[in-house]
C-alpha positions in Angstrom: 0.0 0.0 0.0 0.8 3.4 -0.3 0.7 5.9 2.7 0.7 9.9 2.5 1.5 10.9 5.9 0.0 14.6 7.2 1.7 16.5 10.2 -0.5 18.3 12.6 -0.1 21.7 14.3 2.5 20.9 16.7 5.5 18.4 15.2 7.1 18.7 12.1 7.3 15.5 9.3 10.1 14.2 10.5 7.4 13.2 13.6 6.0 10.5 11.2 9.6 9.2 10.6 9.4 5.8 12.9 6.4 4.8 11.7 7.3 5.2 8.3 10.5 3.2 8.5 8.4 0.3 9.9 5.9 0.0 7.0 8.7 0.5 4.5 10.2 -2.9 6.3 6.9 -4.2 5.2 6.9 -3.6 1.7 4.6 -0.5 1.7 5.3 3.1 0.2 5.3 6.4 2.2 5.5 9.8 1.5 4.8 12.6 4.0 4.1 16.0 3.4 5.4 19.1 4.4 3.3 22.2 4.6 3.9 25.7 4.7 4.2 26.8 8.1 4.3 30.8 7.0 1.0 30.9 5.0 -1.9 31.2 7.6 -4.2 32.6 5.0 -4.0 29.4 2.7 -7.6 27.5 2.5 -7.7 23.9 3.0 -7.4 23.9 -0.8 -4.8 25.7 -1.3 -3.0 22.9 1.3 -4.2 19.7 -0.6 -2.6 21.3 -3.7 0.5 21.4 -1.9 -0.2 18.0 -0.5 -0.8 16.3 -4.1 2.2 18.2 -5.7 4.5 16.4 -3.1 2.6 13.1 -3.2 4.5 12.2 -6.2 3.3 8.7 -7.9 1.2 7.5 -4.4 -2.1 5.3 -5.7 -5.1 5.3 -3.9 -3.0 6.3 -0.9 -4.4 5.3 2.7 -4.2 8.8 3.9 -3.2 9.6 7.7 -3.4 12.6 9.4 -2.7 13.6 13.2 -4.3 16.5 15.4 -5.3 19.6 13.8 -4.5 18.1 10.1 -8.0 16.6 10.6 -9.2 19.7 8.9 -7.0 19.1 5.8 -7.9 15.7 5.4 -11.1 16.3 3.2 -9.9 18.4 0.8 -6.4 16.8 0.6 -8.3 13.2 0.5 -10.1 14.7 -2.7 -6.6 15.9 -4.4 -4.9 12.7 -4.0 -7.6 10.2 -4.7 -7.2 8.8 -1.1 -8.8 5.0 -0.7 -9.0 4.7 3.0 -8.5 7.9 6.0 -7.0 7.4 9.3 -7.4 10.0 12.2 -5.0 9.7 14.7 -5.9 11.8 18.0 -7.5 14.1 14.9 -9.7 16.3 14.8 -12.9 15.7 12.6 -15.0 18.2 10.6 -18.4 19.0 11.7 -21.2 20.2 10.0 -20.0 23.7 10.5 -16.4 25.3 10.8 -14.0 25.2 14.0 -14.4 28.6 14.9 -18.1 28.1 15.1 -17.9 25.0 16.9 -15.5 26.2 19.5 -17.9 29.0 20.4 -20.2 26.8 21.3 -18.8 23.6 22.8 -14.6 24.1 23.6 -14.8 22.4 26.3 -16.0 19.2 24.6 -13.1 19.1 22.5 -10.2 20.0 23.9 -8.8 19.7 27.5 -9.0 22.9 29.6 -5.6 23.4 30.4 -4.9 22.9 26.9 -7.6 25.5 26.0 -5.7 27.8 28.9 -2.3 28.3 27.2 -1.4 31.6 26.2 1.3 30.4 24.2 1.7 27.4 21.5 3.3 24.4 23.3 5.6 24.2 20.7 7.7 27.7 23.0 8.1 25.7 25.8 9.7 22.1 25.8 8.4 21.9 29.2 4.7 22.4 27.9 5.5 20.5 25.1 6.5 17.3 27.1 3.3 17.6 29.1 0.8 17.5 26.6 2.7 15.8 23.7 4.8 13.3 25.3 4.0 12.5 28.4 4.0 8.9 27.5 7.3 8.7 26.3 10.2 7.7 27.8 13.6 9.6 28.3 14.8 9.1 24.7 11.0 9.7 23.2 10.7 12.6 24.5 14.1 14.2 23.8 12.9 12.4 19.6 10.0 14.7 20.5 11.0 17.6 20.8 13.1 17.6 18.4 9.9 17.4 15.9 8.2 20.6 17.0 7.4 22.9 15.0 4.0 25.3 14.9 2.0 25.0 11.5 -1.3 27.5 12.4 -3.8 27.4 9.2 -5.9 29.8 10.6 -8.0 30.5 7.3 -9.2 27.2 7.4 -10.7 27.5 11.0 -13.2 29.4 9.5 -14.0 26.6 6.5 -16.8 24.1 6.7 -14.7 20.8 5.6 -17.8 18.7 4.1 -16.2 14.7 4.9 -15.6 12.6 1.9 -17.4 9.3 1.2 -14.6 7.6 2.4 -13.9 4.6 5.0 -11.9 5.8 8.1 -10.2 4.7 10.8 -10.0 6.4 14.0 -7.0 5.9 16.2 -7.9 7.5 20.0 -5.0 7.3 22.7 -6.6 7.0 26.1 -4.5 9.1 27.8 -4.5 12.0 25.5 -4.3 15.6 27.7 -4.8 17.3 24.2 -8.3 16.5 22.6 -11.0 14.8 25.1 -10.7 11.3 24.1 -14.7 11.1 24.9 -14.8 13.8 22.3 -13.2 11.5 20.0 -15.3 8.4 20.7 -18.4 10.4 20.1 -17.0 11.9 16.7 -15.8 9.2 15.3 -18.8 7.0 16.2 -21.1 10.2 14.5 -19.0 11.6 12.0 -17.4 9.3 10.9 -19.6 6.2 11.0 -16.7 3.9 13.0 -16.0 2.6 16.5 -12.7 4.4 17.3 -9.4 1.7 18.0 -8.6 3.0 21.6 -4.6 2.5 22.3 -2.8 3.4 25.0 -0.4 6.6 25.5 -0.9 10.7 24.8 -1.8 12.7 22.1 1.5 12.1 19.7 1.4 8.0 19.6 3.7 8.3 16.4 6.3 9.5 19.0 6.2 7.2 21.8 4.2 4.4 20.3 5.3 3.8 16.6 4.9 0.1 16.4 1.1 0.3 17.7 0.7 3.0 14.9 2.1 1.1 12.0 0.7 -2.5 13.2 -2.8 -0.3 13.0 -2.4 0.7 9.7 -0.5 -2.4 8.2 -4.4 -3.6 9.3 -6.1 -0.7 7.2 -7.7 -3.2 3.9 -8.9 0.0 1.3 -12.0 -0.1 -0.5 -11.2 -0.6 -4.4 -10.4 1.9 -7.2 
């Protein structure tokens, strides 16, 4: 299979880079994109242009997206002719944008301390452990860190991402201090049709848990082209 690997808001590609070496040991294909971190006015179009330009000769690609690139994954599952989505600790489009949705139900979503910073995590490596990898041990969290970077497409918080008539697969760490992981049950069970796979660890499981990751998608069977 092909994979097409899409950072969130807080690590960099290179944050994918574990996982990907595992599946490549397998046999599959993996590409993973890196978006401009200076363009805050870009729509979620403008991003899976990007996305599709770098995704090379991918087929059907199972497309996998982590956090905030949940947004993207619509659009960006449209440009590259994605067979199968997976959402890890992502979030999912609703019937309206993220602004509007935030103004009505943060606290659903997110985890209030979380929604109390004043600054990205991505400032403070102390921040940055606590939310991001938490799970990790000594040398995962020093791997982690070394992936931050803050990637803020605020132009598309303001976007209604319509879903794609796609299969998904939800991957929810039980432990995540990031998004609510009873958010995530509930929005992948109504969004997105599917009964999340719950694993253990924090919101970044590509950091401190890359063989449960890749033994999750070396699973993933995509429906046919």
């Amino acid at each position: 299979m092909d994979f097409l690997f899409v950072h969130g808001t807080t690590q960099s590609p290179a944050a994918w880079r574990p996982v990907e070496e595992l599946l490549r040991q397998r046999g599959h294909r993996t590409v993973a994109v890196d978006l401009p971190t200076d363009r805050p006015e870009l729509l979620a179009a403008d991003y899976a242009a990007i996305a599709r330009a770098q995704a090379g000769d991918a087929l059907a690609p199972v497309l996998v997206g982590h956090s905030g690139a949940g947004l993207l994954m619509p659009a960006i599952a449209r440009a590259v002719g994605a067979s199968h989505l997976v959402w890890v600790a992502a979030m999912i489009p609703g019937p309206v944008s993220l602004a509007d949705e935030l103004a009505v139900e943060a606290g659903e979503m997110f985890n209030p301390e979380w929604r109390g910073l004043t600054e990205p995590p991505t400032a403070d490596p102390v921040v940055a452990s606590y939310f991001l990898f938490h799970d990790c041990d000594l040398a995962g969290v020093r791997a982690g860190l070394r992936t931050l970077r803050l990637f803020y497409p605020a132009a598309t918080y303001r976007e209604v991402h319509p879903l794609p008539d796609l299969p998904s697969t939800y991957v929810l760490p039980r432990d995540d201090r990031t998004l609510r992981p009873s958010w995530m049950r509930r929005a992948a069970r109504e969004r997105l049709g599917v009964e999340a796979i719950e694993v253990d660890g924090g919101h970044c499981p590509q950091t401190s848990r890359p063989g449960t990751v890749a033994a999750v998608l070396g699973a993933v069977r995509p429906q046919p082209v």
